[in-house]
C-alpha positions in Angstrom: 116.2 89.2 101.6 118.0 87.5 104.5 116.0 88.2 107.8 118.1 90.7 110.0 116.6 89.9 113.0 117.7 86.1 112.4 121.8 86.8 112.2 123.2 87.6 116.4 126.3 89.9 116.9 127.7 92.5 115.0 130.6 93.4 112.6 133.6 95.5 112.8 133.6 97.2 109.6 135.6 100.4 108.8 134.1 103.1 106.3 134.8 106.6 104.3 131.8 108.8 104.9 132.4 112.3 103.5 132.8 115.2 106.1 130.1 117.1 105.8 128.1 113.7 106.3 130.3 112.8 109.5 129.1 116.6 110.6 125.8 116.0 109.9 125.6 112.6 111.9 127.3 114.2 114.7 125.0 116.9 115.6 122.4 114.4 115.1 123.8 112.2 117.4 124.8 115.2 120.1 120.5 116.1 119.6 119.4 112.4 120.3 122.1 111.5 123.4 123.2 109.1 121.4 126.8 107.4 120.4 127.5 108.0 117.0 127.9 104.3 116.3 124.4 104.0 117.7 122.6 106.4 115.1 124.7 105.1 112.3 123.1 101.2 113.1 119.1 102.9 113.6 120.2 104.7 110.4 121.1 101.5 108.7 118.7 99.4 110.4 115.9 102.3 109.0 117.0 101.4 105.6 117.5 97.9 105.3 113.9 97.5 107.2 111.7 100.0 106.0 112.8 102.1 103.0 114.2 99.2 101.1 110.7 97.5 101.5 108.9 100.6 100.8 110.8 101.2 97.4 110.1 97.7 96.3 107.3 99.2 94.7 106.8 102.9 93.4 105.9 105.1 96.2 105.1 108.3 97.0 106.0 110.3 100.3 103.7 112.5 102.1 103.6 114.5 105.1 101.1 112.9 107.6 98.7 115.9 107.9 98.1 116.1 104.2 97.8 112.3 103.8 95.2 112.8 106.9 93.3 115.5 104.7 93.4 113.0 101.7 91.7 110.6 103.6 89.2 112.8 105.0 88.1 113.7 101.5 87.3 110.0 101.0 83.6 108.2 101.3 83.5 104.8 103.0 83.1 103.3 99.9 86.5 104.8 98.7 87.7 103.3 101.9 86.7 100.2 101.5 88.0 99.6 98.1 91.6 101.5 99.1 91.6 98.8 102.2 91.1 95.7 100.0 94.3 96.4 98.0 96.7 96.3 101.1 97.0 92.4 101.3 97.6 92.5 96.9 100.5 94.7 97.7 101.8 93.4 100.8 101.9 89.9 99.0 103.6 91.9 96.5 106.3 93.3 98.2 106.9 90.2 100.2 107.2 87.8 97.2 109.6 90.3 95.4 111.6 90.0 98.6 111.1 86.5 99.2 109.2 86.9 103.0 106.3 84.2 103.4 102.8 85.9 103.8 102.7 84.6 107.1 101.1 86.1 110.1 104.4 86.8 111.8 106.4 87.7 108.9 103.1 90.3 108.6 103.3 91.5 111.7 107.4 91.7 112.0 108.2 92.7 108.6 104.8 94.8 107.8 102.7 96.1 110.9 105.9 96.8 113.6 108.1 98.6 110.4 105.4 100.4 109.1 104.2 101.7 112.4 108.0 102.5 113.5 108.9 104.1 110.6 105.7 105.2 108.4 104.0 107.4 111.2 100.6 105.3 110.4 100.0 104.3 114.0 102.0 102.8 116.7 101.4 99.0 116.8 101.6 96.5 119.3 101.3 92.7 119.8 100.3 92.6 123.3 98.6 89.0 122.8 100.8 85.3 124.2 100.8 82.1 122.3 97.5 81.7 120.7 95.9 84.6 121.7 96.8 87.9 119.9 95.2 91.4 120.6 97.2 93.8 117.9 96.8 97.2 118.8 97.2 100.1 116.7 97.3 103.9 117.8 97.2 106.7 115.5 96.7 110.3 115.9 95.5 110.7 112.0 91.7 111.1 112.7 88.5 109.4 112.7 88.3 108.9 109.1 91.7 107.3 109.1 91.6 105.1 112.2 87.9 103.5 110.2 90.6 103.0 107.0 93.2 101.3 109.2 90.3 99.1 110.7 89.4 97.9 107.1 93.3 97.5 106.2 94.2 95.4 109.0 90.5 93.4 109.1 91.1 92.5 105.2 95.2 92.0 106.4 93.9 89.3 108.8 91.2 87.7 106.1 93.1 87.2 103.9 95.7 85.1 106.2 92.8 83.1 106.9 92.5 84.1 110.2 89.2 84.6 111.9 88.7 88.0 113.9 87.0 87.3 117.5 86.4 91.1 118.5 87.5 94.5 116.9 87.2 97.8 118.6 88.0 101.3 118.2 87.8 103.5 121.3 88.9 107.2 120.1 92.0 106.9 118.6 92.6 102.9 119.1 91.8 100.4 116.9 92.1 96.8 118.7 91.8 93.0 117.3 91.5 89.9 118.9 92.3 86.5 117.6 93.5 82.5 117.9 95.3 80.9 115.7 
C-alpha cells in the first residue's frame, strides 16, 4: 500500500454519487461547518487509513462502553496474554500491506490511526529526535488503561526498544524512550 502521507497535492477528479448519498453528505457537512469537498477527503482519508487496515484481518466492531465492560470482566492474567498478541497482529497487518514494523511506521500507521479513528485513546508523540514520550489518553477505565500499558509496553519490546520510564496518572498512560 503506497504511503498517503508520502504523495503532495491533490487531484481533480469528477464523480457520480447517488442523491440520497449527496443528501446525506450535505447535512453532514452543514453539522460539522465544513465544505463538502472537505468531509468527502476525511471521509476518504478515514477509509484508506483506518478501515482498510482494520479489515485486513477479520474484525469485529463494538461500541466503546461494551468493549470497556469486556475488559473489566478480564483478570490481569487475561490481560497480559490479550496484550502479547498486539505486536503478532500488527506485524500481520503490516506485512499483508507491505509497511516495515518500524517504530515510525508503528506510531504513523498504528498508534495516531488507531487513536484517531478507533476511540482507544488519544495518542501523542510529544518527544524530539531521540527522545520520545508517547502519550496515550483514554477515558475507557482503569482496567483498560492497565491493558493499553501492556499493549504498547510489548508494542515497544518487541521493536527492540528499551522503555526508560512508564507511568499512568488517572487516565494517562505515558512512555519514555531513546532510540
Amino acid at each position: 500500500m503506497e504511503g498517503f502521507d508520502s504523495v503532495l497535492g491533490t487531484q481533480r477528479m469528477t464523480l457520480r454519487i447517488p442523491n440520497s448519498i449527496t443528501n446525506i453528505l450535505k447535512k453532514e457537512a452543514d453539522r460539522r461547518d465544513l465544505p463538502l469537498n472537505a468531509l468527502i477527503t476525511k471521509i476518504l482519508f478515514k477509509n484508506v487509513s483506518y478501515d482498510m487496515q482494520v479489515n485486513t484481518l477479520p474484525a469485529v466492531t463494538v461500541s466503546d462502553v461494551l468493549f470497556s465492560r469486556i475488559i473489566d470482566k478480564l483478570d490481569a492474567n487475561d490481560l497480559a496474554e490479550i496484550a502479547k498478541e498486539g505486536p503478532d497482529i500488527i506485524k500481520k497487518i503490516f506485512a499483508i500491506q507491505g509497511i516495515d514494523y518500524t517504530l515510525k511506521e508503528v506510531m504513523d500507521k498504528h498508534f495516531v490511526i488507531m487513536g484517531k479513528y478507533c476511540g482507544w485513546y488519544s495518542f501523542n508523540n510529544t518527544g524530539s529526535g531521540e527522545n520520545h514520550r508517547l502519550v496515550f489518553e483514554t477515558q475507557l477505565g482503569k482496567k483498560w488503561i492497565d491493558f493499553l500499558m501492556l499493549y504498547v509496553t510489548n508494542i515497544l519490546e518487541s521493536l527492540k526498544i528499551k522503555i526508560n520510564s512508564k507511568l499512568v496518572h488517572e487516565n494517562v498512560a505515558i512512555f519514555k524512550f531513546t532510540t
